[in-house]
Each structure stands twice: as structure tokens, then as C-alpha cells.
N, CA, C and O atoms as a GROMACS GRO file, in nm:
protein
  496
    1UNK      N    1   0.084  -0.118   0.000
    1UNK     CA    2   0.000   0.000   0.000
    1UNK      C    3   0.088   0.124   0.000
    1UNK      O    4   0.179   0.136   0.082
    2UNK      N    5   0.058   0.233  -0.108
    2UNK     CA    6   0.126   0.338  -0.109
    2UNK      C    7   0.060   0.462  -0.014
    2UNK      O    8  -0.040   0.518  -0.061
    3UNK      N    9   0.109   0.504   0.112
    3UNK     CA   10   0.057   0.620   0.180
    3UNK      C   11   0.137   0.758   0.121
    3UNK      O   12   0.095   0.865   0.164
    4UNK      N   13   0.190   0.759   0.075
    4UNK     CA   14   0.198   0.878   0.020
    4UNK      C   15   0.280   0.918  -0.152
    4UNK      O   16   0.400   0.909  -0.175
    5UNK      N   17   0.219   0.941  -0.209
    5UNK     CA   18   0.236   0.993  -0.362
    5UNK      C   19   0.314   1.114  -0.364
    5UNK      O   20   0.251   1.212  -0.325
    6UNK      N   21   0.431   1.134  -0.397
    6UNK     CA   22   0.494   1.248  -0.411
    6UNK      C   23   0.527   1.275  -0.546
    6UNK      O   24   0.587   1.194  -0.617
    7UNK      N   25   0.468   1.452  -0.605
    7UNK     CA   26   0.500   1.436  -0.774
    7UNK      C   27   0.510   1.599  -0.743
    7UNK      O   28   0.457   1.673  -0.660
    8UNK      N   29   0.583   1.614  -0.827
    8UNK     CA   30   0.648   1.775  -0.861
    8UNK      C   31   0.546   1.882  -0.935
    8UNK      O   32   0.544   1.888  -1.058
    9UNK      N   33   0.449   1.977  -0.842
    9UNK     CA   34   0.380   2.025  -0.915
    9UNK      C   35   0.396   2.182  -0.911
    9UNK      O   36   0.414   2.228  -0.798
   10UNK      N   37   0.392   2.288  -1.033
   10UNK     CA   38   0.446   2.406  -1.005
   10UNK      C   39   0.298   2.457  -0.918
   10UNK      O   40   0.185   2.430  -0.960
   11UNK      N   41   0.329   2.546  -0.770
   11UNK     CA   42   0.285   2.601  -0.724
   11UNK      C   43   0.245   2.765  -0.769
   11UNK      O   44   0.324   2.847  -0.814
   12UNK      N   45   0.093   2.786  -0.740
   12UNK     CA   46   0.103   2.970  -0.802
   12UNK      C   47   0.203   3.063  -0.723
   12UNK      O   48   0.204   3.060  -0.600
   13UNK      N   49   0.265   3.122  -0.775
   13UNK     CA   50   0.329   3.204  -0.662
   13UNK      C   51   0.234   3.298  -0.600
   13UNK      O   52   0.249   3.404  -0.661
   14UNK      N   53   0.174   3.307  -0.540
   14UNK     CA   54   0.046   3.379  -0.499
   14UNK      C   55  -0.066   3.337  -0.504
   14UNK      O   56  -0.136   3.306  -0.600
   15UNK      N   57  -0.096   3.335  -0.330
   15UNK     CA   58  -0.256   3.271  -0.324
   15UNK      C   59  -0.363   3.361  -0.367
   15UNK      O   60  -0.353   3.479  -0.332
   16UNK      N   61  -0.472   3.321  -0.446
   16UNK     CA   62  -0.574   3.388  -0.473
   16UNK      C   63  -0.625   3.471  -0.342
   16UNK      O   64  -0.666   3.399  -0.251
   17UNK      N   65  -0.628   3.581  -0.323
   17UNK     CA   66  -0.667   3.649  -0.192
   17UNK      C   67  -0.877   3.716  -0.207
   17UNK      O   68  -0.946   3.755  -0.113
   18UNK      N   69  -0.908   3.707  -0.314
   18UNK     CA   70  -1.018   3.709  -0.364
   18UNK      C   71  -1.113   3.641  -0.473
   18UNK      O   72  -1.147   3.699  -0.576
   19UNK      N   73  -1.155   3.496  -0.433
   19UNK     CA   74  -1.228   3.420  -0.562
   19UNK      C   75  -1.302   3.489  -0.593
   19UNK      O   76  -1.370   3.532  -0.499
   20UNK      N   77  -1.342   3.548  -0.746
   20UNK     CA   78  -1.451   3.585  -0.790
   20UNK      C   79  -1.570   3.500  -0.804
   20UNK      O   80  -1.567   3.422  -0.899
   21UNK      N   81  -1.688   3.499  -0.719
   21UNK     CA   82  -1.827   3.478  -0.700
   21UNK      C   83  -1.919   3.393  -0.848
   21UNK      O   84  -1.979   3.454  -0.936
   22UNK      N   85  -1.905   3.248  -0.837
   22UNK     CA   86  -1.944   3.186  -0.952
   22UNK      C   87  -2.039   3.263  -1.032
   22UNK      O   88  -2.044   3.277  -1.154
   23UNK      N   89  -2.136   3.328  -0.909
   23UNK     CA   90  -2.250   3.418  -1.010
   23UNK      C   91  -2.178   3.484  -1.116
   23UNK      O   92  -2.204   3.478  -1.237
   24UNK      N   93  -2.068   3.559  -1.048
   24UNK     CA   94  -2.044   3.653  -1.159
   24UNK      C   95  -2.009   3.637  -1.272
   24UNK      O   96  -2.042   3.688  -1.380
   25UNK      N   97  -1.907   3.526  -1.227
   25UNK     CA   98  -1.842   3.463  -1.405
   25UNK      C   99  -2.019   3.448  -1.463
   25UNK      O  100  -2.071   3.519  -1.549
   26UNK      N  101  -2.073   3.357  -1.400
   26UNK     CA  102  -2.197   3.283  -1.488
   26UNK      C  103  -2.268   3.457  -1.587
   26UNK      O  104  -2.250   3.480  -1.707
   27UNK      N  105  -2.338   3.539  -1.496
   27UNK     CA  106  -2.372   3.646  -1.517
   27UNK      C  107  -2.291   3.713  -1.634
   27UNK      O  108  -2.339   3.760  -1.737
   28UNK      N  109  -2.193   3.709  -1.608
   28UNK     CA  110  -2.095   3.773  -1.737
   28UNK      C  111  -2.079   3.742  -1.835
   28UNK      O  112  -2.062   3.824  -1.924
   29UNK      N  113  -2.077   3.578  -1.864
   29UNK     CA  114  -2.054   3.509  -1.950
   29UNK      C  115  -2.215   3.557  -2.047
   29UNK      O  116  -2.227   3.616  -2.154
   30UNK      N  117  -2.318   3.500  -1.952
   30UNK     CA  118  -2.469   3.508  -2.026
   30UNK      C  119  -2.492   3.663  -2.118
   30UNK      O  120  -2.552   3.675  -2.224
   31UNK      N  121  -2.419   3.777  -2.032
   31UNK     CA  122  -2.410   3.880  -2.057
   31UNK      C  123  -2.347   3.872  -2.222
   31UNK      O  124  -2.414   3.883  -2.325
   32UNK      N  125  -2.248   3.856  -2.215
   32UNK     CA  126  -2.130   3.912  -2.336
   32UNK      C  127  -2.164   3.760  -2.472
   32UNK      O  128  -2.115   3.748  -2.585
   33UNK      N  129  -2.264   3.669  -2.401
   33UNK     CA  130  -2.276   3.588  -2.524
   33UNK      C  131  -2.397   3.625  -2.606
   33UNK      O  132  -2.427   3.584  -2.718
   34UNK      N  133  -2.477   3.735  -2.508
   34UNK     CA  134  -2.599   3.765  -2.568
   34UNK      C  135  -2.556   3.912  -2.671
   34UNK      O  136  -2.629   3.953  -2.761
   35UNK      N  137  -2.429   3.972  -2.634
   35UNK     CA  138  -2.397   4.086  -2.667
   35UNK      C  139  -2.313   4.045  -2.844
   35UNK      O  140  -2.300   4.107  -2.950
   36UNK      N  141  -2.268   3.891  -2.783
   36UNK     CA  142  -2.207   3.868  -2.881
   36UNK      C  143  -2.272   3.816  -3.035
   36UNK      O  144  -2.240   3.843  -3.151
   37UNK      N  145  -2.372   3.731  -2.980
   37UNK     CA  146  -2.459   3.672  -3.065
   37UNK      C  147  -2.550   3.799  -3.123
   37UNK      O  148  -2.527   3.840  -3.237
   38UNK      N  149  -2.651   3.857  -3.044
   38UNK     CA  150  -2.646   4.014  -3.150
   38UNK      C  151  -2.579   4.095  -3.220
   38UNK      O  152  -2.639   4.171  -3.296
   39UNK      N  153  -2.461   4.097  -3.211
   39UNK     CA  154  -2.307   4.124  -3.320
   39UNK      C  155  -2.311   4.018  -3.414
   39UNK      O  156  -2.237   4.022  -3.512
   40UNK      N  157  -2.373   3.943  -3.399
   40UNK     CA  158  -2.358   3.831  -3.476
   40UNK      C  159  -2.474   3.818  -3.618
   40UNK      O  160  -2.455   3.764  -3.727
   41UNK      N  161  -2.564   3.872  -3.577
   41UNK     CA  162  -2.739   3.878  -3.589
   41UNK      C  163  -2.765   3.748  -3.578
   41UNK      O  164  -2.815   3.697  -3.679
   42UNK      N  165  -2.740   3.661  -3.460
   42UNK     CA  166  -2.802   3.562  -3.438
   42UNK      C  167  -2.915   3.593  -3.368
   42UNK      O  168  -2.938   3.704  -3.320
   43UNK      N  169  -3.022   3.451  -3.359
   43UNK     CA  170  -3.157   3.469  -3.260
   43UNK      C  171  -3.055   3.364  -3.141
   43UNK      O  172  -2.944   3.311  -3.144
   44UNK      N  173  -3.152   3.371  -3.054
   44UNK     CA  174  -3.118   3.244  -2.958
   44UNK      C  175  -3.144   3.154  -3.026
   44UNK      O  176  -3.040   3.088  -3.038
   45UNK      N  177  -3.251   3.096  -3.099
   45UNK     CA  178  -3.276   3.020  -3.197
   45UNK      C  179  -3.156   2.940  -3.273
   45UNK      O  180  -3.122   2.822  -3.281
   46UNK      N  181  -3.120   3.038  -3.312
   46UNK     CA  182  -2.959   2.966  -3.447
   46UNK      C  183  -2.875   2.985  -3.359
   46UNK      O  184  -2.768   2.978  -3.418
   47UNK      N  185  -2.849   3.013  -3.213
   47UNK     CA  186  -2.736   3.003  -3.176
   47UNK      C  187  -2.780   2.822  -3.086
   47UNK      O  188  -2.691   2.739  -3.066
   48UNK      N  189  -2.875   2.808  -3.060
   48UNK     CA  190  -2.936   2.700  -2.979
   48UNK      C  191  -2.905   2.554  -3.078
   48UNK      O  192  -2.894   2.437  -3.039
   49UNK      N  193  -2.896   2.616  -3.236
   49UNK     CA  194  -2.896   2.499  -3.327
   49UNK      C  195  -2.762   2.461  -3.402
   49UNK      O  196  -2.740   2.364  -3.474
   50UNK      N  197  -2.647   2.602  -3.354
   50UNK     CA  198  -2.515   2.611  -3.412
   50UNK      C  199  -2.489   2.464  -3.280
   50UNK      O  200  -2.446   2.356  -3.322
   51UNK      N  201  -2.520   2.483  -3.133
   51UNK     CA  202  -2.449   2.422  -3.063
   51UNK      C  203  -2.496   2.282  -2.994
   51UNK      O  204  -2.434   2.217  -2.911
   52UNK      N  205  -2.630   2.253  -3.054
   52UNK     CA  206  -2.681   2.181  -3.024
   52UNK      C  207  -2.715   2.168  -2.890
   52UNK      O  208  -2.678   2.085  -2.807
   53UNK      N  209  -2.819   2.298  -2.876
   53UNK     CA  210  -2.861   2.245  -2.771
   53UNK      C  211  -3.032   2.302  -2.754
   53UNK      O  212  -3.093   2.320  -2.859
   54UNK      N  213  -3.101   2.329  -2.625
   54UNK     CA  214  -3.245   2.354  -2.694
   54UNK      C  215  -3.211   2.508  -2.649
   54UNK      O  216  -3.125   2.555  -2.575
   55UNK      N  217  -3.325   2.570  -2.733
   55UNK     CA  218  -3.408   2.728  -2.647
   55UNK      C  219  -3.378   2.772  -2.547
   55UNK      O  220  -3.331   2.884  -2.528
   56UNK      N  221  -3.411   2.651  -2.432
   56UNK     CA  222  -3.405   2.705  -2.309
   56UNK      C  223  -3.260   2.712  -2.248
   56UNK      O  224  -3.220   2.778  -2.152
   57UNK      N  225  -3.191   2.627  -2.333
   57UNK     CA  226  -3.076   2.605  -2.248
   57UNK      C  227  -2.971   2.785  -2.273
   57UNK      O  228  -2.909   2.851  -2.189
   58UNK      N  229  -2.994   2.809  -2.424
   58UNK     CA  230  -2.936   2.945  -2.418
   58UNK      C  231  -2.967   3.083  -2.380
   58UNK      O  232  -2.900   3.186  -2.388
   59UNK      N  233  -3.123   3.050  -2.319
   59UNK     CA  234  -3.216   3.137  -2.226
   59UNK      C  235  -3.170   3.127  -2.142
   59UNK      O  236  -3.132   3.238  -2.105
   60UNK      N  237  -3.126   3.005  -2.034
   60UNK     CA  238  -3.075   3.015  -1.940
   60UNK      C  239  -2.942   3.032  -1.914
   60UNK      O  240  -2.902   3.066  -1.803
   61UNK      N  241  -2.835   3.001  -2.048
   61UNK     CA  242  -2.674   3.029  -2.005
   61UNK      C  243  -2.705   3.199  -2.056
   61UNK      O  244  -2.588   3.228  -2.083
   62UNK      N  245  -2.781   3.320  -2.085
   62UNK     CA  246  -2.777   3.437  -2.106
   62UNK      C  247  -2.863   3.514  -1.998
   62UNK      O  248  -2.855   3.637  -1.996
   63UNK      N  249  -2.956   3.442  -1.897
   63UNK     CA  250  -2.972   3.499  -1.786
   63UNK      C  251  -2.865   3.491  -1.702
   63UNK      O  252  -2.862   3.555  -1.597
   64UNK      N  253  -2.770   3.412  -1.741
   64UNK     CA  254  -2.674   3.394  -1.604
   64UNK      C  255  -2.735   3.266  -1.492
   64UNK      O  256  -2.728   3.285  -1.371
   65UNK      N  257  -2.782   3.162  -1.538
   65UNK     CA  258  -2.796   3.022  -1.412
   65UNK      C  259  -2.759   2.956  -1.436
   65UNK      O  260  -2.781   2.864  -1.358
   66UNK      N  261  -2.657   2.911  -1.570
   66UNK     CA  262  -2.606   2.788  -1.585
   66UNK      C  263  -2.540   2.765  -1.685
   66UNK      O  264  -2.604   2.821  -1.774
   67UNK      N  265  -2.408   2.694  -1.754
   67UNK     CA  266  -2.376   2.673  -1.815
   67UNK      C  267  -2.258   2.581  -1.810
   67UNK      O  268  -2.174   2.591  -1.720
   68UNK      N  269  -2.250   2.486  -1.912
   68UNK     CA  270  -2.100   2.346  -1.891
   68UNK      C  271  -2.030   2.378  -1.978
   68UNK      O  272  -2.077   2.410  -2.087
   69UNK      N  273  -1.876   2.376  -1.951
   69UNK     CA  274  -1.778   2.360  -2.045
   69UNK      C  275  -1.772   2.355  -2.155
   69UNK      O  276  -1.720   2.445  -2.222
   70UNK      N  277  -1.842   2.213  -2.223
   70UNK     CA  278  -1.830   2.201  -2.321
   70UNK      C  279  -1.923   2.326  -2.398
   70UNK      O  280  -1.921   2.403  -2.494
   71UNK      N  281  -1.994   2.292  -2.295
   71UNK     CA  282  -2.141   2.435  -2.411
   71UNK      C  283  -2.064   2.574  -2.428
   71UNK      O  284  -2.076   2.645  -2.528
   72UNK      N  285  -2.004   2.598  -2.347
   72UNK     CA  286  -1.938   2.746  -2.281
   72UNK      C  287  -1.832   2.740  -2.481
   72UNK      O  288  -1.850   2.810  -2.580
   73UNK      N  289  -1.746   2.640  -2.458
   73UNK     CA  290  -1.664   2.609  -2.586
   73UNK      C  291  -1.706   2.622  -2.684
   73UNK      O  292  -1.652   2.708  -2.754
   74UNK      N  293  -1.826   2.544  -2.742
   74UNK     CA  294  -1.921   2.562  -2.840
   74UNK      C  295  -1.961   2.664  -2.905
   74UNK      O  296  -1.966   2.675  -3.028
   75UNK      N  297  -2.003   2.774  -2.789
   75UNK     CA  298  -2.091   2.872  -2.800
   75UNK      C  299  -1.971   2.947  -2.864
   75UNK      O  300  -1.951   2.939  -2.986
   76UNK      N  301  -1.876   3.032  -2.767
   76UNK     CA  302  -1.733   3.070  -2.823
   76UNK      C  303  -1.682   3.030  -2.977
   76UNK      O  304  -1.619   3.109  -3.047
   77UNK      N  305  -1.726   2.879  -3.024
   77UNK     CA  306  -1.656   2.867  -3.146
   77UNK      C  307  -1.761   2.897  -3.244
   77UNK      O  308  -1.717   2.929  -3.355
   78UNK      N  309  -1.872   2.895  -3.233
   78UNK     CA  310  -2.005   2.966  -3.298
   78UNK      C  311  -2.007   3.097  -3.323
   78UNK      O  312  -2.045   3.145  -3.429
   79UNK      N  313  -1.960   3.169  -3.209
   79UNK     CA  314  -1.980   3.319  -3.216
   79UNK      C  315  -1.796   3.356  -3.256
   79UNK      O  316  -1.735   3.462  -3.237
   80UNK      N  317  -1.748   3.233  -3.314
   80UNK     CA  318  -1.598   3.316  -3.339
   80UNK      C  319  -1.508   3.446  -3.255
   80UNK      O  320  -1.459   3.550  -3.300
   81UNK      N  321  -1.510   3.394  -3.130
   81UNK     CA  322  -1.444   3.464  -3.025
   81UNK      C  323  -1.389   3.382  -2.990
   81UNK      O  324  -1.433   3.269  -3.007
   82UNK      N  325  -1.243   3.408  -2.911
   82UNK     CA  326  -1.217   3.377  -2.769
   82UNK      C  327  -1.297   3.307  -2.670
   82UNK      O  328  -1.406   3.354  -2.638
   83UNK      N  329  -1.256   3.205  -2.622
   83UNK     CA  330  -1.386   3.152  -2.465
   83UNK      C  331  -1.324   3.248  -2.334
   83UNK      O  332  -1.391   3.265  -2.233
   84UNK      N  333  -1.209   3.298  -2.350
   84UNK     CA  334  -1.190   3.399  -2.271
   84UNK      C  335  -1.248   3.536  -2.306
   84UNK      O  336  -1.244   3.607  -2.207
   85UNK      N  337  -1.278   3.572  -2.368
   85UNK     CA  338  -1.330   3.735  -2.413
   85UNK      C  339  -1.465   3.738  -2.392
   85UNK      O  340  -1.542   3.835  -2.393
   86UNK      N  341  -1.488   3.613  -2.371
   86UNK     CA  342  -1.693   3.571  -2.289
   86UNK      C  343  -1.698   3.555  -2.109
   86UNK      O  344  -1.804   3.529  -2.050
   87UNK      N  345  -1.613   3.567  -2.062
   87UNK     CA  346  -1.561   3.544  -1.952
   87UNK      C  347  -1.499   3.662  -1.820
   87UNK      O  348  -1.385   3.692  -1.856
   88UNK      N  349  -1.519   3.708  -1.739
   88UNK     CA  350  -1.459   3.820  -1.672
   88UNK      C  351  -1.359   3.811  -1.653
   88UNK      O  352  -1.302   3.713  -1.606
   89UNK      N  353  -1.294   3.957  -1.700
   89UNK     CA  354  -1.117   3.962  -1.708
   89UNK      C  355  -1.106   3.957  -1.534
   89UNK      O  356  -1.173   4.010  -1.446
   90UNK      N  357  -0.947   3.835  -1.530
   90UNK     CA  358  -0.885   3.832  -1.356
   90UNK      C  359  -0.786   3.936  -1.376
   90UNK      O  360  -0.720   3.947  -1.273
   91UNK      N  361  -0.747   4.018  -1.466
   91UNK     CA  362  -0.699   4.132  -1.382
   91UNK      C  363  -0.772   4.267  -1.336
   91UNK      O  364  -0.736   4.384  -1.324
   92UNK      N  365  -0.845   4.222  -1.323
   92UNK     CA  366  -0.918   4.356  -1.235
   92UNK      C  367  -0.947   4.315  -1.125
   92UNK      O  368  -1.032   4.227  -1.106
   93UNK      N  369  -0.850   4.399  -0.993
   93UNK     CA  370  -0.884   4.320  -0.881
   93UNK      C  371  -0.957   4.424  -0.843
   93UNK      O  372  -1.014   4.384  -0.741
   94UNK      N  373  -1.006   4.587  -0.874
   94UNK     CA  374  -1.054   4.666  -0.831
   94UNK      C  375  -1.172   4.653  -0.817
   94UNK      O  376  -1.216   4.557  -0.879
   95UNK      N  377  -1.293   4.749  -0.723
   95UNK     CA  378  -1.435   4.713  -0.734
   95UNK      C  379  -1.477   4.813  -0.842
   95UNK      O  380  -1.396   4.901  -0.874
   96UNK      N  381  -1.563   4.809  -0.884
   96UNK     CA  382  -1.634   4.933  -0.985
   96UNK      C  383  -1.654   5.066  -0.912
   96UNK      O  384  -1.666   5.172  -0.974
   97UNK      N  385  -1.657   5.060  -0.784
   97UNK     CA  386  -1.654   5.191  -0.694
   97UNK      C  387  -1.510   5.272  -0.684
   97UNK      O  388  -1.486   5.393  -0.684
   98UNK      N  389  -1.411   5.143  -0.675
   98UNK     CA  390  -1.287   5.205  -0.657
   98UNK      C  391  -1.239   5.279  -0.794
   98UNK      O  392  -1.205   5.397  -0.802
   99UNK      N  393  -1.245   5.169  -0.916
   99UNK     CA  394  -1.238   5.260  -1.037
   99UNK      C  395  -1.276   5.374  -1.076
   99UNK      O  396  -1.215   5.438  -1.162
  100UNK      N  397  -1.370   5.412  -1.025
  100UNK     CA  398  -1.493   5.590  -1.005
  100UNK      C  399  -1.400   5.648  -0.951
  100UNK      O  400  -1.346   5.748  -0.997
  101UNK      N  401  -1.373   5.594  -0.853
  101UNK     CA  402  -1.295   5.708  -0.721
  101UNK      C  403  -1.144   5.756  -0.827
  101UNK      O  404  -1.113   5.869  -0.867
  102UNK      N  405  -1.074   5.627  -0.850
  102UNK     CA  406  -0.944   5.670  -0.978
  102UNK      C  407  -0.963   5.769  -1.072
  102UNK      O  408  -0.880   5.858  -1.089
  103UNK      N  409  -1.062   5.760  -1.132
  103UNK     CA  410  -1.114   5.855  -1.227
  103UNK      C  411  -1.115   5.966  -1.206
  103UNK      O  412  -1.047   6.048  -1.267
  104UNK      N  413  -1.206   5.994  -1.100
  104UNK     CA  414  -1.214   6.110  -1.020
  104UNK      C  415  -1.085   6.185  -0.974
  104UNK      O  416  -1.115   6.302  -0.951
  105UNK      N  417  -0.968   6.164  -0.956
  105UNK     CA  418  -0.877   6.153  -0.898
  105UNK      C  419  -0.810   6.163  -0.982
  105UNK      O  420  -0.718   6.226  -0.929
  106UNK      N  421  -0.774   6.144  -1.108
  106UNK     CA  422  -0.744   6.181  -1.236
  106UNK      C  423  -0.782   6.313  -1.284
  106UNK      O  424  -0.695   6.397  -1.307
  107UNK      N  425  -0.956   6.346  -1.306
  107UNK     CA  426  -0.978   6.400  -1.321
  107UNK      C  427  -0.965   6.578  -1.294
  107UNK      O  428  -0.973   6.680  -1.362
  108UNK      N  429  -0.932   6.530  -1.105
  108UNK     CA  430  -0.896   6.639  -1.068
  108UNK      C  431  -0.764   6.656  -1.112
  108UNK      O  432  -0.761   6.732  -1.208
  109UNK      N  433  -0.685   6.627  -1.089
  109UNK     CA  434  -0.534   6.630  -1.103
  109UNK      C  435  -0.515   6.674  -1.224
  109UNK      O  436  -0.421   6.748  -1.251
  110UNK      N  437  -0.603   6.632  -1.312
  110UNK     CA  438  -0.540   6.687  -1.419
  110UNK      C  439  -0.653   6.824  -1.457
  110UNK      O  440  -0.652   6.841  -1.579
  111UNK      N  441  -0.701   6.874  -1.422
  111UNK     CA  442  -0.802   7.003  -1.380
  111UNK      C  443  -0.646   7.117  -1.351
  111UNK      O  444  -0.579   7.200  -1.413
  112UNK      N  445  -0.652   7.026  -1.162
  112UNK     CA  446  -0.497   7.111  -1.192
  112UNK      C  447  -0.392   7.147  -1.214
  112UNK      O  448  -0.328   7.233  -1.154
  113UNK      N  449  -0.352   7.063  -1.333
  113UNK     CA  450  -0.254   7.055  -1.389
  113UNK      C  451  -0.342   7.213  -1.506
  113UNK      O  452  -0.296   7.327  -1.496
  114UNK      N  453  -0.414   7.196  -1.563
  114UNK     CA  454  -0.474   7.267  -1.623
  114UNK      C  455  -0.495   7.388  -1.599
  114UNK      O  456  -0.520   7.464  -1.692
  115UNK      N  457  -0.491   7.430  -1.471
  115UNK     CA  458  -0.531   7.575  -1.404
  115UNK      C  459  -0.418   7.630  -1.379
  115UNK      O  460  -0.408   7.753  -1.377
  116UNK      N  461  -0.277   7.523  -1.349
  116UNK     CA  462  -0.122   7.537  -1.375
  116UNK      C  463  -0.091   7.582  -1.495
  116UNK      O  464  -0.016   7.680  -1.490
  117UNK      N  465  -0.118   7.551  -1.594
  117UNK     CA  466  -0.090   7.535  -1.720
  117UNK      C  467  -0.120   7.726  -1.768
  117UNK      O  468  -0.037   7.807  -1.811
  118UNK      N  469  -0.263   7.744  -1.740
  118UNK     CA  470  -0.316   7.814  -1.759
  118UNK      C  471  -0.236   7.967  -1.706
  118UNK      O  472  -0.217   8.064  -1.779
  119UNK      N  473  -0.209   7.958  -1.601
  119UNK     CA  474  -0.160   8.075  -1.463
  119UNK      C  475   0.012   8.098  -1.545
  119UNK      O  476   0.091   8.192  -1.536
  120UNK      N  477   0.016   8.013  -1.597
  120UNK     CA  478   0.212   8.009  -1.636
  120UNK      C  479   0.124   8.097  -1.782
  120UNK      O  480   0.158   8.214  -1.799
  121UNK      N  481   0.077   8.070  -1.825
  121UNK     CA  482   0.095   8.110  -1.998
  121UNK      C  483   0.074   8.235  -1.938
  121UNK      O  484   0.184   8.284  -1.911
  122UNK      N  485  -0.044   8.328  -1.896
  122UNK     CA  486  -0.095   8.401  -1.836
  122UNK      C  487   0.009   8.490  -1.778
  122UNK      O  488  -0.005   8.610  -1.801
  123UNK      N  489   0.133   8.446  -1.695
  123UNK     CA  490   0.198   8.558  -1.668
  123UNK      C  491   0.296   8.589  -1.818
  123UNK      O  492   0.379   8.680  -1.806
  124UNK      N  493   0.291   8.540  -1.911
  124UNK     CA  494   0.412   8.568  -1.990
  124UNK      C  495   0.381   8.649  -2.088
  124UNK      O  496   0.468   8.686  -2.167
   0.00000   0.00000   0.00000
């Protein structure tokens, strides 16, 4: 009897410190395949029959409750994308609030960079 299996596997260098929330992938995905397939001028219809599957099933992977691998693949090679570009980008570890606040924060800064800009020409 073997108690212990030892095999060389590369570790991430960095633990995930935030899983993103299955909803969301699911939600996102349903999102950007419905966005995609209208780029497409597909119905749900011809996209249900590109991948073989029924009506409901692409009603329900575009509300966001469900979807498998293989279908996820399918759909992607139907709509001639990426299966990543249907999918929420992992580098954004920011919230959508924090991105506002950056903006903002930009915005000003460069306001006064602008009112700088302005005050220099102004004395010359």
C-alpha cells in the first residue's frame, strides 16, 4: 500500500486572496454571449442549433444560471471569439466603486494641472 504519492507540481506564486463569485463569471458570461450573438445577428434560436442544444438552455446560459464547459466552448466557437473574451477579465482586482474614485482623482489632477498650465501662460 502506497501512503503517500509524491510528484512535482508548479505552485502559483500567490494565493488567490479574492475568488470571484461563480455568479459573476456565470452572469458575465450570459451577458457578453448575448452581446455577442447580436453582433452576430443571431436569434437564440440559431445560436441553440449552431451548438446543439435547446431554447431554453441558451435562455438560461444568457440569464446567467447555468452553463457546462463544453457548451461554454461551443458557443465561443459559434460566435468566433475567444472563450476567454466571454468570460470576466482576472486582472481587475478593483471594485467598480474604486475605479470611479481613480477617475475622479485623475480627473482632478489633471483640472490642476490645467489651471497650472493656464496661470504660467498668463503671466508671460
Amino acid at each position: 500500500m502506497i501512503s503517500h504519492i509524491s510528484h512535482k507540481s508548479k505552485q502559483p506564486d500567490k494565493k488567490i486572496i479574492s475568488l470571484m463569485p461563480f455568479e459573476k463569471i456565470l452572469t458575465t458570461f450570459g451577458k457578453r454571449v448575448k452581446e455577442e450573438r447580436q453582433k452576430n445577428g443571431m436569434t437564440q434560436e440559431e445560436l441553440a442549433e449552431y451548438v446543439c442544444v435547446s431554447d431554453d438552455t441558451i435562455k438560461r446560459i444568457e440569464n446567467g444560471k447555468s452553463v457546462k464547459l463544453d457548451i461554454a466552448y461551443n458557443i465561443a466557437e459559434a460566435l468566433h471569439v475567444p472563450l476567454g473574451s466571454l468570460l470576466p477579465r482576472q486582472d481587475l482586482s478593483s471594485s467598480e466603486d474604486e475605479i470611479i474614485e481613480k477617475i475622479h482623482a485623475a480627473q482632478e489632477t489633471l483640472q490642476l494641472l490645467l489651471e497650472q498650465y493656464k496661470e504660467k501662460i498668463n503671466k508671460k
